[in-house]
N, C-alpha and C positions, 0 to 999 in steps of 0.2 A: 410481502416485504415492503418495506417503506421506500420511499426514494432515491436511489442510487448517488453517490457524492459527483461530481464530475467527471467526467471519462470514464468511471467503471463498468464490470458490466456483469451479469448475472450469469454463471455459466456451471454446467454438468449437475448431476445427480449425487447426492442433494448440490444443492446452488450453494457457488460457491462464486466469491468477488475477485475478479480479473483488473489488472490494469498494466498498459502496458507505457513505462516514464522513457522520454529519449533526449540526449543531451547533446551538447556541439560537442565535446572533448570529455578524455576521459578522467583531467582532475574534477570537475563538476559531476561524472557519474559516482565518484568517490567519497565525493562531499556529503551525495543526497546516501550515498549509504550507511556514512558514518550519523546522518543525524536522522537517520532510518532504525541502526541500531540504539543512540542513544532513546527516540522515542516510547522502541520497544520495550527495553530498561526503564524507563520512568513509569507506562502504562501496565509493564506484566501481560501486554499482549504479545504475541507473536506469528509472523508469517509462516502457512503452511509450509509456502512454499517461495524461494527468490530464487532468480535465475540472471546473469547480467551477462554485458559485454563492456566492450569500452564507451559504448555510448549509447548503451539501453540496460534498463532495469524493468522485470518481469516480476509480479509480484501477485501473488493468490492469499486471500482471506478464507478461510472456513470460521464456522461457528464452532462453540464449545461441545467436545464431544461428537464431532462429525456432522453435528447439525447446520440449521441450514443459519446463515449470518444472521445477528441481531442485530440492534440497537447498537452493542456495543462494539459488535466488527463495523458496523458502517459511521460512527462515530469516529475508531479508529482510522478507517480509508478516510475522512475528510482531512483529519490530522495530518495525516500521510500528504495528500493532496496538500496543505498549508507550507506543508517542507519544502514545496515548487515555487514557492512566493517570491517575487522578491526582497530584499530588505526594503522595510521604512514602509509596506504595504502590507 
């Protein structure tokens, strides 16, 4: 597997991409969900698996067909990761 995006991390049988996002409050973990789903919407990718609370978001990659991430999950996790940005950066 290529390079991992920042934070993620490689985990279980087959490998599957883990990260875990955490925010100060919970309109910002609201925010990052809504342009979490609009990305998924634009891209046709989608998370195995999300899991939140008020100030954490959990969030698992698999590859297509239970396989192990490609190209295009870890392309997708950087995306992901861009969502964290601030504006004007």
């Amino acid at each position: 597997m290529a390079e991992l995006p920042k934070g993620w991390e490689a985990r279980g049988k087959p490998l599957a991409l883990f990260r875990r996002f955490e925010f100060e409050r919970y309109g910002t973990t609201r925010d990052f969900l809504d342009a979490l789903a609009a990305l998924s919407d634009e891209t046709g990718i989608h998370p195995q698996n999300i899991n939140f609370g008020s100030t954490y978001v959990n969030i698992t990659l698999e590859g297509a067909a239970g396989s192990e991430p490609g190209e295009q999950e870890l392309m997708f996790a950087q995306r992901i990761n861009d969502l964290r940005k601030p504006a004007g950066n």
